[in-house]
Structure formats: structure tokens, C-alpha cells
NUPAVO-894073 format. One record per residue (C-alpha): x, y, z; residue in three letters. Coordinates in pm, whole numbers. Example, Ala and Ser with C-alpha at 12.3 -4.5 7.8 and 13.67 -1.06 7.14 Angstrom:
% residues 2
[[1230,-450,780],"ALA"]
[[1367,-106,714],"SER"]
***
This chain:
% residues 207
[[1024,-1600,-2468],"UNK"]
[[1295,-1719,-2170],"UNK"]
[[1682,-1592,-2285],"UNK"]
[[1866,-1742,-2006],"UNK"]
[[1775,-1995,-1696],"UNK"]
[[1994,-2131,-1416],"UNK"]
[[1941,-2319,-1071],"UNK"]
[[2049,-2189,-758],"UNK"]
[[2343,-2391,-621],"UNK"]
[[2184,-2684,-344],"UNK"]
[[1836,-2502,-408],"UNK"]
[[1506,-2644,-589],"UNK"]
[[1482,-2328,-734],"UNK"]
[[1508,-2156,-1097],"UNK"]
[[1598,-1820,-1223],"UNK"]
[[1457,-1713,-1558],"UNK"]
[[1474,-1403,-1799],"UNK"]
[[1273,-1346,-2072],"UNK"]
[[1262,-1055,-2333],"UNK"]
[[1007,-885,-2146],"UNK"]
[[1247,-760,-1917],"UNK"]
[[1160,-986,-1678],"UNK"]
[[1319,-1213,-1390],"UNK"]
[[1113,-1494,-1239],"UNK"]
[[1182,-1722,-973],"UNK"]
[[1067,-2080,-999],"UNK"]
[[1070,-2352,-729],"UNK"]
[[998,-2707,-766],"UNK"]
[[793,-2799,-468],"UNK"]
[[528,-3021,-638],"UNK"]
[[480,-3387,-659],"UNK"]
[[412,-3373,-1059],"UNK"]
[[721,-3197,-1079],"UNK"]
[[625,-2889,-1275],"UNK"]
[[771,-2584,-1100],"UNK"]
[[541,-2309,-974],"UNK"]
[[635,-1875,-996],"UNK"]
[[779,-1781,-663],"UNK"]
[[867,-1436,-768],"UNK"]
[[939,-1207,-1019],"UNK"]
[[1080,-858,-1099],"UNK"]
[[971,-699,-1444],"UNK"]
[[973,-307,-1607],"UNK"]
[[920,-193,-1969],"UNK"]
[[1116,-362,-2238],"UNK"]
[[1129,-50,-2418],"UNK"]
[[1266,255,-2217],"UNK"]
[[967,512,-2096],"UNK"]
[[915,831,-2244],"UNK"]
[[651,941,-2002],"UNK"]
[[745,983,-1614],"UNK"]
[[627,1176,-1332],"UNK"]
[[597,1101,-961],"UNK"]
[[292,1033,-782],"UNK"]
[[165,1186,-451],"UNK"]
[[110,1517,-336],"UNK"]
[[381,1532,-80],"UNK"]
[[686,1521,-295],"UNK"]
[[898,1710,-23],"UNK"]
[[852,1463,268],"UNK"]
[[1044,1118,317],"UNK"]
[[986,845,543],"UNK"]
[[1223,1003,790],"UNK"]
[[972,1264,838],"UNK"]
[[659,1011,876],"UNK"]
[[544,1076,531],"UNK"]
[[317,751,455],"UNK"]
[[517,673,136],"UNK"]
[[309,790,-143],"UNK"]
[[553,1060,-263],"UNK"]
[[793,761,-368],"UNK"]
[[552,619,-678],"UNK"]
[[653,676,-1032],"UNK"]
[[410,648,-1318],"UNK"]
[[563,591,-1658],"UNK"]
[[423,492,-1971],"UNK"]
[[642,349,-2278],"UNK"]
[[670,226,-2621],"UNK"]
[[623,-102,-2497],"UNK"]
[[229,40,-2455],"UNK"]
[[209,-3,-2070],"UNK"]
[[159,216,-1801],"UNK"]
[[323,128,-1496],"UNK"]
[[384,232,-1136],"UNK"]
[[701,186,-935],"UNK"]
[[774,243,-583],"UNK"]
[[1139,379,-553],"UNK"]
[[1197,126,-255],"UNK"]
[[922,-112,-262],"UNK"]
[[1010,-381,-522],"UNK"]
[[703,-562,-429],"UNK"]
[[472,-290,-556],"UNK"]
[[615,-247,-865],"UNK"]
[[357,-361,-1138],"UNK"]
[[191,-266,-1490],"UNK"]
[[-179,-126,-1458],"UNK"]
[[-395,-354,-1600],"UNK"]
[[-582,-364,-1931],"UNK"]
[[-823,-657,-1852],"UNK"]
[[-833,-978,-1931],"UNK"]
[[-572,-1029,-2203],"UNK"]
[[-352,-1337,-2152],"UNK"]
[[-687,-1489,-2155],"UNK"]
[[-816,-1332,-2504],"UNK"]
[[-503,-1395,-2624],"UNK"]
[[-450,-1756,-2581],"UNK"]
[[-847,-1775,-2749],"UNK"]
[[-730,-1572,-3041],"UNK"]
[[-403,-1728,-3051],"UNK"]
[[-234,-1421,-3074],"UNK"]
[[23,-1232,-2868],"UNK"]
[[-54,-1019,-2639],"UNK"]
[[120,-697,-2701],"UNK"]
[[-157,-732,-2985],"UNK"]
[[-460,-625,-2814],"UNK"]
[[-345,-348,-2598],"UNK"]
[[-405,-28,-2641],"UNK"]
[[-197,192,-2890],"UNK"]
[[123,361,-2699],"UNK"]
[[57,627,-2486],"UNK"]
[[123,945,-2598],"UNK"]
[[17,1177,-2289],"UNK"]
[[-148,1060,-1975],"UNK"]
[[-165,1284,-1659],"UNK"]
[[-291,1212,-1280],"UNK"]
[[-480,1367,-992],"UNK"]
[[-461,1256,-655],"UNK"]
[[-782,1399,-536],"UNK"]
[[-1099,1186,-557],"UNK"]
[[-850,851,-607],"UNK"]
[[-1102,679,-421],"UNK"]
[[-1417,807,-554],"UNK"]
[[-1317,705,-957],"UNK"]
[[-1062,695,-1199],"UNK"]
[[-820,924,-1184],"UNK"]
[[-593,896,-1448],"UNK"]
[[-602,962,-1807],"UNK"]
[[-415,890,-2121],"UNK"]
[[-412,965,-2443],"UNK"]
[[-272,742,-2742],"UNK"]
[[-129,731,-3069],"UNK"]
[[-375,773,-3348],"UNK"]
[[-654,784,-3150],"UNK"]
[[-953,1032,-3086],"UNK"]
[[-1039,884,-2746],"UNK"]
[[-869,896,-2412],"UNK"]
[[-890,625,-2115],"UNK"]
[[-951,666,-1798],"UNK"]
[[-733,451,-1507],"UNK"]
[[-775,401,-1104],"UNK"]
[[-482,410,-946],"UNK"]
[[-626,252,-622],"UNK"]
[[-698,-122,-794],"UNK"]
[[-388,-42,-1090],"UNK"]
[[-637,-101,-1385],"UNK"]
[[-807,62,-1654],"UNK"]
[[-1101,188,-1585],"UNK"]
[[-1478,150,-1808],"UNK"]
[[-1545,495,-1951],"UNK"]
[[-1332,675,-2224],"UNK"]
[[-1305,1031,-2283],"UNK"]
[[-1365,1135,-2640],"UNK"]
[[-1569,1420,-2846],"UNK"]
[[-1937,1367,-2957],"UNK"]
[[-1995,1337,-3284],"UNK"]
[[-2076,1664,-3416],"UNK"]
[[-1844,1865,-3221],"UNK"]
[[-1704,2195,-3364],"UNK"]
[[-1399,2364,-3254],"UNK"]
[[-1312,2710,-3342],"UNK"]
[[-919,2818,-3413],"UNK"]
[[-783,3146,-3477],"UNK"]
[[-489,3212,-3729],"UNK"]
[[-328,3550,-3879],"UNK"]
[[-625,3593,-4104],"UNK"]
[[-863,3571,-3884],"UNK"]
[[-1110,3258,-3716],"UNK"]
[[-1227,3002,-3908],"UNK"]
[[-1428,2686,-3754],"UNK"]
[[-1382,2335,-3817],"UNK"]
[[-1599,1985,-3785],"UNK"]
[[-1467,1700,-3555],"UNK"]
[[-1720,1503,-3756],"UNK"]
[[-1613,1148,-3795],"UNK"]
[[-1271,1178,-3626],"UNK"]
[[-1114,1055,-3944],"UNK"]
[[-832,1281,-3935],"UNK"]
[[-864,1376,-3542],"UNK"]
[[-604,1231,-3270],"UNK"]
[[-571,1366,-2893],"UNK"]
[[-282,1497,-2808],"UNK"]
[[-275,1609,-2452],"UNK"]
[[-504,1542,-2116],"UNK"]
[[-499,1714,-1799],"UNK"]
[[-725,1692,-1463],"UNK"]
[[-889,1976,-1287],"UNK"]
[[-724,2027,-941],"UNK"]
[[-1079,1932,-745],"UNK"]
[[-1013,1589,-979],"UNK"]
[[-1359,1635,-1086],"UNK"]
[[-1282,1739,-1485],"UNK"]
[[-1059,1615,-1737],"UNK"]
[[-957,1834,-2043],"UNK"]
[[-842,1684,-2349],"UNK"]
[[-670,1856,-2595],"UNK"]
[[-731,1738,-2989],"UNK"]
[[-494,1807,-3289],"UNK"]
***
């Protein structure tokens, strides 16, 4: 919902903030009046507990002719987004995608924090093979499987990562190694995800 709007002084044009953490930019330039989004500026409404940089040059800057790719941030928070932000480039700031779901939402009538995915607990990424597939993955509260992103169009992707069904792991204690049934995933979550260095495997770690 919008907490605060203003006009600009001598300007068709109105600033809004919402509880999304948002701040839009409205002008009225239309003959039925209704004002139309000029811009807008928006991060997590909860703060992230998940943050790395992205790139494999994290040493170079753009004084050096580095092409800028050492100056993304991916972050993931309690909010349940994953987003990427450029540390100087406000216009490429944006939340990875989940599909469709201002659409589903207004059909359902529901909000739509309510269909996305569960928060993210883990989530790693690989530059290599960005533009061959996914190459991100994440792993989320109470659940067994694990998602798979692109960074190149900043959505999810289709396949998930998960155990088949009658997987058994084997763990080894004081008293010696005893094996146990992933069988149903009733009681399963993952925990952790990391990608090979070639980009080619992930590994997902189950509790």
C-alpha cells in the first residue's frame, strides 16, 4: 500500500512510497487523466541475510576497463526475493523474477508475497556457462527441492534440483555408520547448494 505521496513543485509529476520499500514516479501526461509510472527505485522490505558479489573480476574497476560485472550484488531476504544490484547503476537494480504472479494473484485474489517461493535459505552462483543455462541455485526454508535461476534474463528458471525418491544417504557417527531413507522427504529440508567451478554440477546438501 502507498505511505506518503507529494507533487513536484510546477511539475505534472508524483512521488509515491509504499511499504514495499519502494519510490515511484508518476506523471500525468494523459488525456483521461490517470497518471502513468515514470520511474521507480525499490530493494527488500526486509533487510537481506544473504549477499555476495557477482563477477569473476572482483579486483578490477572501471578505471581499469573492467566491463562492470564485478559491481553486481546478489542478495536474497526474508522478504523471499532474490535480487541483483549494481553498486552504481540504479537502473539495473531489480528482483529476479518468479513468473507470472501479479497476474495469478489478482485471479486468486490474493497477495502476492503469497505465492512465492518460501525464503531463501542458501543460494550460490557460477559465472561460467551464464549463457548456456541457469546458473544459480537456491535453497529454501522447509523445502526438499532447490531452484535453479539465469542470471542473464533475471528469472527463475524451469527445472528444480531435488533427490529421487528412494534415495539413501549414509552418515557416520561415534558408533559407527548407519544409513538412512530420503523416502518421502517428510522430514527432509536442503540446507546448502554449491556449483562446480566448470558450472556444469550443482551439489546440494540435505539435513
Amino acid at each position: 500500500s502507498v505511505v506518503r505521496c507529494a507533487f513536484l513543485p510546477r511539475e505534472p509529476i508524483m512521488v509515491s512510497a509504499g511499504e514495499d520499500n519502494s519510490l515511484k514516479m508518476w506523471i500525468f501526461d494523459q488525456e483521461n487523466g490517470t497518471p502513468r509510472l515514470l520511474k521507480q527505485r525499490q530493494g527488500h522490505y526486509y533487510p537481506p541475510h544473504r549477499i555476495r558479489y557477482y563477477g569473476g573480476d572482483v579486483i578490477s574497476t572501471f578505471s581499469s576497463g573492467a566491463d562492470g560485472s564485478c559491481n553486481q550484488i546478489l542478495s536474497a531476504s526474508r522478504d523471499k526475493s532474490l535480487r541483483v544490484f549494481h553498486t552504481f547503476r540504479e537502473q539495473q537494480n531489480m528482483e529476479l523474477s518468479q513468473g507470472a504472479l501479479v497476474k495469478k494473484a489478482k485471479a486468486l485474489k490474493v497477495n502476492k508475497r503469497d505465492l512465492k517461493l518460501s525464503m531463501i535459505t542458501d543460494f550460490v552462483a557460477m559465472e561460467a556457462r551464464e549463457r548456456d543455462w541457469c546458473n544459480i541455485v537456491t535453497a529454501h526454508r522447509g523445502e526438499t527441492a532447490c531452484y535453479t535461476w539465469s542470471f542473464a534474463n533475471r528469472s527463475i528458471g524451469k527445472f528444480s534440483l531435488q533427490p529421487e525418491k528412494n534415495t539413501v544417504i549414509s552418515t557416520k557417527n561415534k558408533i559407527g555408520r548407519h544409513k538412512r531413507s530420503l523416502n518421502g522427504f517428510k522430514s527432509s529440508e536442503a540446507t546448502c547448494v554449491t556449483i562446480s567451478s566448470c558450472g556444469n554440477f550443482g551439489i546440494v546438501g540435505m539435513a
